[in-house]
N, CA, C and O of each residue as an XYZ file, in Angstrom:
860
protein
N      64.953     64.524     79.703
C      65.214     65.759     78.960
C      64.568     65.685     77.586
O      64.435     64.649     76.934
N      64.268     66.626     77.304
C      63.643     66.883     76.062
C      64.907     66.578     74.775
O      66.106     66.806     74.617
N      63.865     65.979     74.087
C      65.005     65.918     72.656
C      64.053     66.534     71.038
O      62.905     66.900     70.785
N      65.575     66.325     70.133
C      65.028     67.008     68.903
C      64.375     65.841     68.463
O      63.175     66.106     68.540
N      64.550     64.403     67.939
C      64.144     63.420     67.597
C      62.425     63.879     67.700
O      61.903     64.677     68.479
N      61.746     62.980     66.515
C      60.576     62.807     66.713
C      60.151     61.485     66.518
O      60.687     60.681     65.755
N      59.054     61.257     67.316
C      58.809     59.476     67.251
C      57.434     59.441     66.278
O      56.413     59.894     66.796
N      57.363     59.028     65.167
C      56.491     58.750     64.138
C      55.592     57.347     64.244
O      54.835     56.884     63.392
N      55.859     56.914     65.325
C      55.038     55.491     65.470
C      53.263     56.116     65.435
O      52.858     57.277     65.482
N      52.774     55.287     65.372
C      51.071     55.194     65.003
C      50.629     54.560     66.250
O      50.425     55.406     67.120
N      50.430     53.450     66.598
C      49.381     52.663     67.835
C      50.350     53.288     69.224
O      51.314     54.054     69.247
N      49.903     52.864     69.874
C      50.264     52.938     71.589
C      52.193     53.072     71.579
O      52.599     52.047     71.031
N      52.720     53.468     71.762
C      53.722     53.601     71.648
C      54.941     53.582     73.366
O      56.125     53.420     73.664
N      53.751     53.835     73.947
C      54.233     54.031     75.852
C      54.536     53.182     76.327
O      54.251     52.242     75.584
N      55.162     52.715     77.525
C      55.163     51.697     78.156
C      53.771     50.750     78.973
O      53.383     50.843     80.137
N      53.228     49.813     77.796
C      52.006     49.897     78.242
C      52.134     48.117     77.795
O      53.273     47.894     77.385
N      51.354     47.012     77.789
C      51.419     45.673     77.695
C      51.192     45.263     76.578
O      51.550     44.104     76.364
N      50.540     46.008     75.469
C      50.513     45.391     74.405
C      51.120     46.031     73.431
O      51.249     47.245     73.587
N      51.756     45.286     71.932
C      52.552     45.602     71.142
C      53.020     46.049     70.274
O      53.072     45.283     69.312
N      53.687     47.620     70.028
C      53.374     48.634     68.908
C      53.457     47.686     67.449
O      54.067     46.631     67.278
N      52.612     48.467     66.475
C      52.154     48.087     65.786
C      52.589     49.322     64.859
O      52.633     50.508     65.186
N      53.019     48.526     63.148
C      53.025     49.813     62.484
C      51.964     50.118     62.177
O      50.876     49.551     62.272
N      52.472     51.642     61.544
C      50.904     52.754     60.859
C      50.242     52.044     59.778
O      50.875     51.608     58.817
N      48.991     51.917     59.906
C      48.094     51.394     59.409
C      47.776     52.368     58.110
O      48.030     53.572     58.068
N      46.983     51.351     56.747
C      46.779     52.321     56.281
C      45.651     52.823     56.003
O      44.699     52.061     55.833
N      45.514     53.999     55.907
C      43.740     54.922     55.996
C      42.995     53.998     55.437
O      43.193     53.441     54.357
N      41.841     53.787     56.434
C      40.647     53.064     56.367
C      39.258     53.859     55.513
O      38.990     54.901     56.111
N      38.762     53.738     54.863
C      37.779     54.446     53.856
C      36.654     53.943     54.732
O      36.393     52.741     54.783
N      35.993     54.838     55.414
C      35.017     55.185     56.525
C      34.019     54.969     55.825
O      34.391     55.154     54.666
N      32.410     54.538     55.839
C      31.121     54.579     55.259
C      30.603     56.232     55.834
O      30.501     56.554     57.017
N      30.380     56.947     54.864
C      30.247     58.117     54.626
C      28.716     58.919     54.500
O      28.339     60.051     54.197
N      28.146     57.758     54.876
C      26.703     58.266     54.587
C      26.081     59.795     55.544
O      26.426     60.345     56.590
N      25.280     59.980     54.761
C      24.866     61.333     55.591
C      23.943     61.354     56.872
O      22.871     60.752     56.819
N      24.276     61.954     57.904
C      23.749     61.725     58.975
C      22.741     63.075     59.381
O      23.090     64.100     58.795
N      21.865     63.189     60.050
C      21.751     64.476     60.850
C      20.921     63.743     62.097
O      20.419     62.660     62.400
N      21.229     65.735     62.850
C      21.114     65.407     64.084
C      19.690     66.231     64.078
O      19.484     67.142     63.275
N      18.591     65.749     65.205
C      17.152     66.381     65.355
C      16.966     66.650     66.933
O      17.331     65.766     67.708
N      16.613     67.406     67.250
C      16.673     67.958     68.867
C      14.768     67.894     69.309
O      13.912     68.232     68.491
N      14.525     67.528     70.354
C      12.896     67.703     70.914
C      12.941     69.088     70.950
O      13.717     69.573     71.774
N      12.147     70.016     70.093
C      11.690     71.489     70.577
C      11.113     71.492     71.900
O      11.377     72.281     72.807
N       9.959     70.126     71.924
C       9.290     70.410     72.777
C       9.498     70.211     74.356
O       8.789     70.464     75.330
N      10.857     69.611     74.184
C      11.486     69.593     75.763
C      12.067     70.642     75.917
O      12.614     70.564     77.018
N      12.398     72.125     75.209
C      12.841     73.446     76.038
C      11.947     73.810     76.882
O      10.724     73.784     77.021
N      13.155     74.261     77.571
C      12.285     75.528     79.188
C      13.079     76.541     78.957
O      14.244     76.655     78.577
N      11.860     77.575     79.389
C      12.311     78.699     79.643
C      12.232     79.458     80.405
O      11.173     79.813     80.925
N      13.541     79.972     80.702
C      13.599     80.775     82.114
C      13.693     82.224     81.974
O      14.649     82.771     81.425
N      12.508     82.957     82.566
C      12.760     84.223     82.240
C      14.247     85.137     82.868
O      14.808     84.556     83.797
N      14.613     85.915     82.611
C      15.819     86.914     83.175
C      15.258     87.699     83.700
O      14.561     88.501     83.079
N      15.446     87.725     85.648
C      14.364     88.947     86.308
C      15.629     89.541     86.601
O      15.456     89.897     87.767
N      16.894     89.905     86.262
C      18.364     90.336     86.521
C      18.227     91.960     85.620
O      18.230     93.085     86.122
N      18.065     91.411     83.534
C      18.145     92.220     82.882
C      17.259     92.530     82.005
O      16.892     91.518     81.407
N      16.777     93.414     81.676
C      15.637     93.415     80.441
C      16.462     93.110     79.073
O      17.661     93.159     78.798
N      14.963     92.680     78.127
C      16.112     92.701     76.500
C      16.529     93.616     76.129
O      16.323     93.438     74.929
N      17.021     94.594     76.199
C      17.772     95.807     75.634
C      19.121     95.832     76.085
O      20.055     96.209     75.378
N      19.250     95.352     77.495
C      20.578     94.676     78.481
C      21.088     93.792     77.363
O      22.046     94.099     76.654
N      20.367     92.644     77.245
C      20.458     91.518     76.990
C      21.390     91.649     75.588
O      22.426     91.050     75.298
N      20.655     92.623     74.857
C      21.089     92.597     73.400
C      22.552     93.280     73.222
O      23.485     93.024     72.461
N      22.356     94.327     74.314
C      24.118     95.203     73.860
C      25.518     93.881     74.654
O      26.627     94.120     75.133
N      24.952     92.874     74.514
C      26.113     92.320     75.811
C      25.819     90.933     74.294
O      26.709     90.091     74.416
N      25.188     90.696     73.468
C      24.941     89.572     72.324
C      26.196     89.979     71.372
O      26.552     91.152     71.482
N      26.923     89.157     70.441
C      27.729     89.653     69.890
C      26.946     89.254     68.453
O      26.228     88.261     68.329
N      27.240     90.260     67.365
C      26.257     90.210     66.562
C      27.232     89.297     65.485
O      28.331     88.809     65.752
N      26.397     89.206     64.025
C      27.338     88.583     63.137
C      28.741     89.451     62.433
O      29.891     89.096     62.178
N      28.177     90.428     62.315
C      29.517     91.631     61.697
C      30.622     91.414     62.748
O      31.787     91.320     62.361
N      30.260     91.315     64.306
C      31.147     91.436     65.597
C      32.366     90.141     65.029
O      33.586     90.261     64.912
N      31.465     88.899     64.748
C      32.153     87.337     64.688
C      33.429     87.988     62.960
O      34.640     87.832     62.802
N      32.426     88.644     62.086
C      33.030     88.813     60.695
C      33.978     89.682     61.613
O      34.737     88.809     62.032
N      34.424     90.939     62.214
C      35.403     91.361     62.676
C      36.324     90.793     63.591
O      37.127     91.393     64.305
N      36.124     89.572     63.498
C      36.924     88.859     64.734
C      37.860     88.046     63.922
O      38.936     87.740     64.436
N      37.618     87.706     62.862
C      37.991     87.152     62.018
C      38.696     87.645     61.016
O      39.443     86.884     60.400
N      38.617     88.740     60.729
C      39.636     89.622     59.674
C      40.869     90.178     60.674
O      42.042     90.403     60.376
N      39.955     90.367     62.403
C      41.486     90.603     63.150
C      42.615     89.732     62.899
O      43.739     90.096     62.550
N      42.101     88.205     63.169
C      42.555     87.297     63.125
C      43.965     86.920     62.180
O      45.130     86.623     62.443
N      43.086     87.128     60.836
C      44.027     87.224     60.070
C      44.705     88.611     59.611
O      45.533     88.518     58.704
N      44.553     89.350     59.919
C      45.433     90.688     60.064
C      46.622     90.045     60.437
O      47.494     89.612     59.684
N      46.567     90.004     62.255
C      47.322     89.676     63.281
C      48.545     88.727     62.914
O      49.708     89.012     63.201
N      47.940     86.916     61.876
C      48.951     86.172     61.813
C      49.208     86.774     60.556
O      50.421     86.963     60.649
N      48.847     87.237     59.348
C      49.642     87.541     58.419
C      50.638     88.930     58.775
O      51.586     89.140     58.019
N      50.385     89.892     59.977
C      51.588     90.508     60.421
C      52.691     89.800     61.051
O      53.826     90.211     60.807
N      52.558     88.924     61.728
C      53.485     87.741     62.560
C      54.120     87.327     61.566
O      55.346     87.387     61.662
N      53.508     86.754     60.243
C      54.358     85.868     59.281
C      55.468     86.817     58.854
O      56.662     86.650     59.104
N      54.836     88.020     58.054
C      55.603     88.960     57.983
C      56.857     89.357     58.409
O      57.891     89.404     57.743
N      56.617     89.748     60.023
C      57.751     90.149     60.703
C      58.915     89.074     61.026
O      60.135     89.173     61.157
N      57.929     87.925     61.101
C      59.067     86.513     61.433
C      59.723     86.335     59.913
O      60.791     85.723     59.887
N      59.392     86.630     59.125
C      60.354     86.350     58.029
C      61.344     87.328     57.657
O      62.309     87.052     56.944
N      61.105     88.506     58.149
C      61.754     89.648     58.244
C      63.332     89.240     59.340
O      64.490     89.456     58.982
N      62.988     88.745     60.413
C      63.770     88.756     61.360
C      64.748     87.339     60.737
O      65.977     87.398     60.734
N      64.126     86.333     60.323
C      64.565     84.964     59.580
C      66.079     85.389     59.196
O      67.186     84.884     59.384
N      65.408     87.017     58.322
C      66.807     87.114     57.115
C      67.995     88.078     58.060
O      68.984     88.487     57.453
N      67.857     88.364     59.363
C      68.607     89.135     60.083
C      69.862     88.115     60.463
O      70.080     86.977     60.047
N      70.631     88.955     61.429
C      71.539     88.580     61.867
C      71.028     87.433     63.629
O      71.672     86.540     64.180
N      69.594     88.070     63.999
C      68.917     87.207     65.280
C      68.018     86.481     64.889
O      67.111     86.203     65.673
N      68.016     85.953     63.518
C      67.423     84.722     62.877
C      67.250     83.361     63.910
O      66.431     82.468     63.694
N      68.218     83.391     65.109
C      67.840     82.279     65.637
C      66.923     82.509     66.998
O      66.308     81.623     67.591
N      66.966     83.544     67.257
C      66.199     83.706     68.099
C      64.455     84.175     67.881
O      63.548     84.439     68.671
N      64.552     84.121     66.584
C      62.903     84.401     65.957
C      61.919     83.247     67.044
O      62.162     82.176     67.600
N      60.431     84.395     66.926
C      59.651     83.215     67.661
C      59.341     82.103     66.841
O      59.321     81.032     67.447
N      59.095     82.062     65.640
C      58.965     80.766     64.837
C      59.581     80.006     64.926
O      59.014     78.914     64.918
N      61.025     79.984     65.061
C      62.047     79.250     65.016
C      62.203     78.542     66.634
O      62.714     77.454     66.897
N      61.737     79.298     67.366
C      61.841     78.842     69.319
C      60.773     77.805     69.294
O      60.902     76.657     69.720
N      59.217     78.551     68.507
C      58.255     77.434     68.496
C      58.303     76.111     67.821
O      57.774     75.125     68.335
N      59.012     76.058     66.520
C      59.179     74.883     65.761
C      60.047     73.777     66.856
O      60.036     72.559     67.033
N      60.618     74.687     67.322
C      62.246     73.929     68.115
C      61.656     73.240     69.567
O      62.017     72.099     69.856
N      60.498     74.183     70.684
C      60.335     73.150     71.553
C      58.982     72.237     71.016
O      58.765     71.134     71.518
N      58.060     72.829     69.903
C      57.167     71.930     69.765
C      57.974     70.362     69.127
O      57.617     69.220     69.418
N      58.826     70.651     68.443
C      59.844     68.782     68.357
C      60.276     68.409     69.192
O      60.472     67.207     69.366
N      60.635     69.485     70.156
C      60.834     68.480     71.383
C      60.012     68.011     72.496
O      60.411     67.311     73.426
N      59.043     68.375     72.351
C      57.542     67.854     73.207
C      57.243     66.774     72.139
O      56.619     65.954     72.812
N      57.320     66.194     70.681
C      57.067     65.715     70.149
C      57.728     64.306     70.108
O      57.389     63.314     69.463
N      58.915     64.514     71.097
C      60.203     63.673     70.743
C      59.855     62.263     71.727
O      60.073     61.128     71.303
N      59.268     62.545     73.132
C      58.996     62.119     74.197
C      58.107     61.296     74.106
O      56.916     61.586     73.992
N      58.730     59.766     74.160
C      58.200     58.357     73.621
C      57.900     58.038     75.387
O      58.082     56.848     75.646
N      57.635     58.573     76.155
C      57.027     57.744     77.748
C      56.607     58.844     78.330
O      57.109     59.935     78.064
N      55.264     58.631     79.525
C      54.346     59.456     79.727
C      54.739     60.076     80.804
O      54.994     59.480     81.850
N      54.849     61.672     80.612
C      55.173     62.979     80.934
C      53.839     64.098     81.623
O      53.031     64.815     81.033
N      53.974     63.949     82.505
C      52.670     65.041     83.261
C      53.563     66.263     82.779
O      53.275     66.890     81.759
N      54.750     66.590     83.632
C      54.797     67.746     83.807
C      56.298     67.873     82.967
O      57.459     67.537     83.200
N      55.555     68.572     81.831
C      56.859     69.188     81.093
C      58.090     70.268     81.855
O      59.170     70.494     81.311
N      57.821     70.655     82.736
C      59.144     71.810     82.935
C      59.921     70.206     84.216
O      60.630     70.666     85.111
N      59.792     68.795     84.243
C      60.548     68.153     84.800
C      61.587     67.782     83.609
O      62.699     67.436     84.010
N      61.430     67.799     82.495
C      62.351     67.630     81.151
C      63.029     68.337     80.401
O      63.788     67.956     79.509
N      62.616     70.154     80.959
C      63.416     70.896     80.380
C      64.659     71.145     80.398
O      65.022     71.257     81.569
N      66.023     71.377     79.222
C      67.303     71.130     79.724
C      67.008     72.973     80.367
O      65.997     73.581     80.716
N      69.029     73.475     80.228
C      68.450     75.276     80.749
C      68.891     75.732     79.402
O      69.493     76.804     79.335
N      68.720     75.212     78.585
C      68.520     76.247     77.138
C      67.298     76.164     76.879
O      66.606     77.180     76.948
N      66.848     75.161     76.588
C      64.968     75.229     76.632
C      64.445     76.143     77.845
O      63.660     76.912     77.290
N      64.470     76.426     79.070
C      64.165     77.373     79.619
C      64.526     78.528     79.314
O      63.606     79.345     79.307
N      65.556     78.920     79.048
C      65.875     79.906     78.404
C      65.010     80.698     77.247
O      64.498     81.814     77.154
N      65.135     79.328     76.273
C      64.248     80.019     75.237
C      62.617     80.425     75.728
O      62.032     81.369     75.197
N      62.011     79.625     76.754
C      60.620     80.099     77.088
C      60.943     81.210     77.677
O      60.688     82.227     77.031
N      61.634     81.400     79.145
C      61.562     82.789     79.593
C      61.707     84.108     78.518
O      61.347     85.232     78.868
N      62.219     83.863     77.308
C      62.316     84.766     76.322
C      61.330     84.917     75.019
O      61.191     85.842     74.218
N      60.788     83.810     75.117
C      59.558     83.498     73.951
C      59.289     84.527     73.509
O      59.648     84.898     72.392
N      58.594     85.196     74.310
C      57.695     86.675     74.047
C      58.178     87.702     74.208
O      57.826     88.715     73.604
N      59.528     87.619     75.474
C      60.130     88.946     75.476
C      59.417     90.124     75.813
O      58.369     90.079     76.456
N      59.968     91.248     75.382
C      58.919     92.757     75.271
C      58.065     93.309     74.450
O      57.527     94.412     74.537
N      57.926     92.230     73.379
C      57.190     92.940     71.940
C      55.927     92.345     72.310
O      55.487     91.272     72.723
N      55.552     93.440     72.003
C      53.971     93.754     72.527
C      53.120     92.642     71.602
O      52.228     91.859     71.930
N      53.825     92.923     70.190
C      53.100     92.203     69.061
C      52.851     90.691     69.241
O      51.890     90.007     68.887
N      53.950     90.372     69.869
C      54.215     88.911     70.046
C      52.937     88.549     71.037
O      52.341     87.483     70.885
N      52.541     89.524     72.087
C      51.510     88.588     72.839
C      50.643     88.963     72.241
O      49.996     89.506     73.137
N      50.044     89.115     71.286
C      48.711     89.213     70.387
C      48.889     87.883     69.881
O      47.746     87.475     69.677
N      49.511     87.205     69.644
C      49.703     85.787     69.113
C      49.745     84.646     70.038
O      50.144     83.525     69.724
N      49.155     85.117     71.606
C      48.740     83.626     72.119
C      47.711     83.052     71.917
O      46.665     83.686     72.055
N      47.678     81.764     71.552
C      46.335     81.196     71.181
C      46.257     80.773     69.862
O      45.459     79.999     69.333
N      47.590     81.648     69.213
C      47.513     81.304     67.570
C      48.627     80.741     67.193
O      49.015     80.544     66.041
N      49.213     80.445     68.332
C      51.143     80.129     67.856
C      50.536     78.318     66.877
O      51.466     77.675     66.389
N      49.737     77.991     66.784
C      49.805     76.877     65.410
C      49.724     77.641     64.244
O      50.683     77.512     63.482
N      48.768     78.458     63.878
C      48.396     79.112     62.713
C      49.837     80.120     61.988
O      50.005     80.375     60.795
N      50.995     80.666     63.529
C      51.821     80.935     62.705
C      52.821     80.103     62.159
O      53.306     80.354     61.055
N      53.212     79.019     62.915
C      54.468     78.161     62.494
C      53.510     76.737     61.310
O      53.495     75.557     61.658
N      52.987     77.117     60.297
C      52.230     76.521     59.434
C      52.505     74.926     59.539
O      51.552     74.205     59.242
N      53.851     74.240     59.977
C      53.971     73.082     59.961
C      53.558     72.189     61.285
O      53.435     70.964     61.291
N      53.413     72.876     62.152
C      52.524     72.670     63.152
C      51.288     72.329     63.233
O      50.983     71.217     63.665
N      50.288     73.301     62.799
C      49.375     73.137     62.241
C      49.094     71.457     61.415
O      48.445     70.492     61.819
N      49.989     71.676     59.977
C      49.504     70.793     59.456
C      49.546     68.758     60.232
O      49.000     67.655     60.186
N      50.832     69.701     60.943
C      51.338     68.165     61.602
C      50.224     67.655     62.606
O      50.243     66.462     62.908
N      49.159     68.565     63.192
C      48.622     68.194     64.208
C      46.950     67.690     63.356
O      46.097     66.914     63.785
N      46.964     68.384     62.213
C      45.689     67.579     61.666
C      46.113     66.363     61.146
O      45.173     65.613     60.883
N      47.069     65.980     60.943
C      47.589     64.881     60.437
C      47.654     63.302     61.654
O      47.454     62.093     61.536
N      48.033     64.201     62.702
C      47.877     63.514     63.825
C      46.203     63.599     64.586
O      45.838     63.179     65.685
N      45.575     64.175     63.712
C      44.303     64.021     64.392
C      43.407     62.657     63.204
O      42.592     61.807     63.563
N      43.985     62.919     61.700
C      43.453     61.799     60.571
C      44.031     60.547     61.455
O      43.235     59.650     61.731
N      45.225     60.464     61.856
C      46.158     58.983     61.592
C      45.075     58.568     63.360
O      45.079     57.351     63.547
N      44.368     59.267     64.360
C      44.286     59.253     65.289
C      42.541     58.538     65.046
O      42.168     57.658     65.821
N      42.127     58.759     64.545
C      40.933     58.393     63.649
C      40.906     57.045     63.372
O      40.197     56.128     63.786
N      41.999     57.116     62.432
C      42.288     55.685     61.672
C      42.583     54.739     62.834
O      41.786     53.805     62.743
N      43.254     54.607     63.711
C      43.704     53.871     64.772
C      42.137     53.586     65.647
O      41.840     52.450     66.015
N      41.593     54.304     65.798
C      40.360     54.084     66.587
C      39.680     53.227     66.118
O      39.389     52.126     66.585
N      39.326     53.819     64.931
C      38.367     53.051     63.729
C      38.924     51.614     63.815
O      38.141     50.688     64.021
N      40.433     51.360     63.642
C      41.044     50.323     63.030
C      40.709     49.467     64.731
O      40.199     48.366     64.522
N      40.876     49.734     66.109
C      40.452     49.055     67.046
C      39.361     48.633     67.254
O      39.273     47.566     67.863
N      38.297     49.244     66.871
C      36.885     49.147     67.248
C      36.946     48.198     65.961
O      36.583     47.080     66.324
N      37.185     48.205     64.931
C      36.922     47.194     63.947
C      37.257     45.618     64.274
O      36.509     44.681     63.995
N      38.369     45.532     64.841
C      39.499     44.240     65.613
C      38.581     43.739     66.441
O      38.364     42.530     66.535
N      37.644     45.120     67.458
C      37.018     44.537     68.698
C      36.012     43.495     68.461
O      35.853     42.368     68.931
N      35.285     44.307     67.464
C      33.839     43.503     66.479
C      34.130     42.153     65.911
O      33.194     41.385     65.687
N      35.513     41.773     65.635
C      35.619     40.623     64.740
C      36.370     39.869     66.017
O      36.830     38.762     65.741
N      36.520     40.260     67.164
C      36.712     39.041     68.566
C      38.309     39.057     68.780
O      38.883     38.081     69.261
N      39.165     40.524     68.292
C      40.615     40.521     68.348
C      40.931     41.033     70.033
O      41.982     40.815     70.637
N      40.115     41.524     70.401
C      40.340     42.720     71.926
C      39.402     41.966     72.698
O      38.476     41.426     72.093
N      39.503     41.832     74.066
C      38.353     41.893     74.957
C      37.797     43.088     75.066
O      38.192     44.009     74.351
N      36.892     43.242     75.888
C      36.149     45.351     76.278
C      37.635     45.926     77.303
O      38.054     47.051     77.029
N      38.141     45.370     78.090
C      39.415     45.802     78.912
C      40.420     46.251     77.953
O      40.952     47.354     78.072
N      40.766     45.258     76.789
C      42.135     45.466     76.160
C      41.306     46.650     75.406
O      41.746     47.799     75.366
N      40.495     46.401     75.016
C      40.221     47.651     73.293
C      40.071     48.933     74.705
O      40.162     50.055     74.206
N      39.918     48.986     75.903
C      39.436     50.250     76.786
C      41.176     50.954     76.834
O      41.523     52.134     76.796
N      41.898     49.863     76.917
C      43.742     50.078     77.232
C      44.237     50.747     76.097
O      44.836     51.821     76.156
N      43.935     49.973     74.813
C      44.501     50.154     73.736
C      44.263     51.787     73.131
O      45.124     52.570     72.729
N      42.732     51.981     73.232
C      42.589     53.313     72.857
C      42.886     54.302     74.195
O      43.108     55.501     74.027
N      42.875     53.850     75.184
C      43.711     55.333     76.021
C      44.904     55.246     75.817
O      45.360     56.246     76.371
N      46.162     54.401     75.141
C      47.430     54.348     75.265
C      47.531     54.744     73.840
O      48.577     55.317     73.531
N      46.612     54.543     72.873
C      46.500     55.338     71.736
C      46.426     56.452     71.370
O      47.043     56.981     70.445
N      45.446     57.025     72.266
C      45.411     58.770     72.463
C      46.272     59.481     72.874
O      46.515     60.621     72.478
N      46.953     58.743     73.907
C      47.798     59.643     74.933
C      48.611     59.734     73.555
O      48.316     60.772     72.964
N      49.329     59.134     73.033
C      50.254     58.905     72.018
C      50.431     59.736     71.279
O      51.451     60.360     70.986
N      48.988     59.807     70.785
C      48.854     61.216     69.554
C      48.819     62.508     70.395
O      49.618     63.373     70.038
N      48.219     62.720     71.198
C      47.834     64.116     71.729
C      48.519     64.455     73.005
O      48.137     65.275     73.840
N      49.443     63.810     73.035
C      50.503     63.879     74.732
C      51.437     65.408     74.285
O      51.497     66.528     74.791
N      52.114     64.724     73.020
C      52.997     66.707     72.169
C      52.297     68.025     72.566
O      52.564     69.099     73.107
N      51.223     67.345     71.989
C      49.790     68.803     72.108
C      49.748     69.760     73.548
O      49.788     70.970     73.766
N      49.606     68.020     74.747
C      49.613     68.903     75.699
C      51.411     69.149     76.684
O      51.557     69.390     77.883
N      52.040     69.044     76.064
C      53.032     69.499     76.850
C      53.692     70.688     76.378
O      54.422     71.381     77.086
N      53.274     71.037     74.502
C      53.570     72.103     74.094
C      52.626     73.152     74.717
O      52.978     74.295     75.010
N      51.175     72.553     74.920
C      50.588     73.727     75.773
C      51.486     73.948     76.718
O      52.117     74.986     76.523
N      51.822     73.277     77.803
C      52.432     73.464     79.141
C      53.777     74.149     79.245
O      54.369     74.587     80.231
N      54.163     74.120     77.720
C      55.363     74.992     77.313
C      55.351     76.689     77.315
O      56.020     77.661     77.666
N      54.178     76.332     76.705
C      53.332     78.165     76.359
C      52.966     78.759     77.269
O      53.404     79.876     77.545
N      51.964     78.068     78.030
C      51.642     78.600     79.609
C      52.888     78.996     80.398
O      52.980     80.071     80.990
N      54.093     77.817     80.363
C      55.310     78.667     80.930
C      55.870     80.103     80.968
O      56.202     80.869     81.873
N      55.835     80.169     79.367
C      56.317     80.751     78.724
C      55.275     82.389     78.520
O      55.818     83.415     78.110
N      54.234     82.353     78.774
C      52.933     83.391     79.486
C      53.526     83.528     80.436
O      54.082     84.616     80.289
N      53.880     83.005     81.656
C      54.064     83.519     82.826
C      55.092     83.964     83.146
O      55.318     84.208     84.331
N      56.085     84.213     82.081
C      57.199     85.023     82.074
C      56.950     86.242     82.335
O      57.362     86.871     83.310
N      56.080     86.728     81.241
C      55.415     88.437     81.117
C      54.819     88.964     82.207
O      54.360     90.106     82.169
């Protein structure tokens, strides 16, 4: 079953053979500037005997199209913030979507051993709250795809878990070089590392998708 607890450990944390380790601290990366150069001269080109360019162009999305995609964008979550803070100060303050999202993303967060399928952990109040996530407000499904950008601590928590996810890599591959790992253990260590950080990620997806297929 899903819990509120969250597990803050750093290295491999799963049931896996070698031994959690505390959070390390940020490693100062060599920063030099890199770029990348492509062969021009290995493109091919294939003509389009389907559409002419005039086809071609009304179906291209231009730059103003991308600049309007982007002011939707933020239209959309600064109306969400809005209304969710609106509802915050009501009397169905607990049933706000911010408040449903903060609540199962900690508990996808909580889950210290490896989980395929999140709806085997749901209690029936956590189902509950997904079959209702979205409900009938129309507004609310304009916000799939963005539910990090509205619950802001989400967001920050998951770039945070993408720095500390960095550091751990870095910090293995460094161990490997100086003769701490064989190629097997450092291959173990960083998949039991990843899963670690990015396992929340995907079971809160698998939460949302539920929670879509309500509607």
């Amino acid at each position: 079953m899903l819990v509120d607890s969250i597990d803050n450990s750093n290295h491999s944390t799963f049931a896996v053979a070698h031994a959690t380790v505390n959070k390390p601290q940020p490693l100062h990366l060599d920063k030099k500037s890199r770029a990348i150069a492509f062969d021009e001269d290995a493109n091919e080109y294939f003509d389009n005997t389907m559409r002419c360019f005039e086809d071609c162009a009304e179906t291209w999305f231009e730059k103003k199209d991308y600049n309007n995609f982007r002011v939707n964008r933020r239209e959309t979550i600064q109306k969400a913030l809005n209304e969710q803070k609106c509802k915050e100060q009501t009397s169905v303050s607990n049933a706000s979507f911010s408040k449903v999202i903060r609540a199962l993303y900690t508990a996808t967060s909580s889950v210290a051993y490896v989980l395929n399928d999140v709806s085997q952990a749901l209690s029936d109040k956590q189902k509950e709250q997904i079959s209702q996530l979205y409900g009938n407000d129309e507004s609310l499904l304009e916000l799939i795809g963005l539910e990090y950008q509205v619950v802001v601590e989400i967001k920050k928590e998951a770039q945070t878990k993408r720095e500390d996810l960095q550091d751990v890599v870095y910090d293995v591959q460094l161990e490997h070089k100086r003769g701490m790992w064989n190629d097997v253990e450092v291959q173990d260590e960083l998949r039991d590392s990843c899963l670690n950080f990015t396992q929340s990620s995907g079971l809160f997806a698998q939460l949302l998708a539920l929670a879509q297929q309500e509607q």
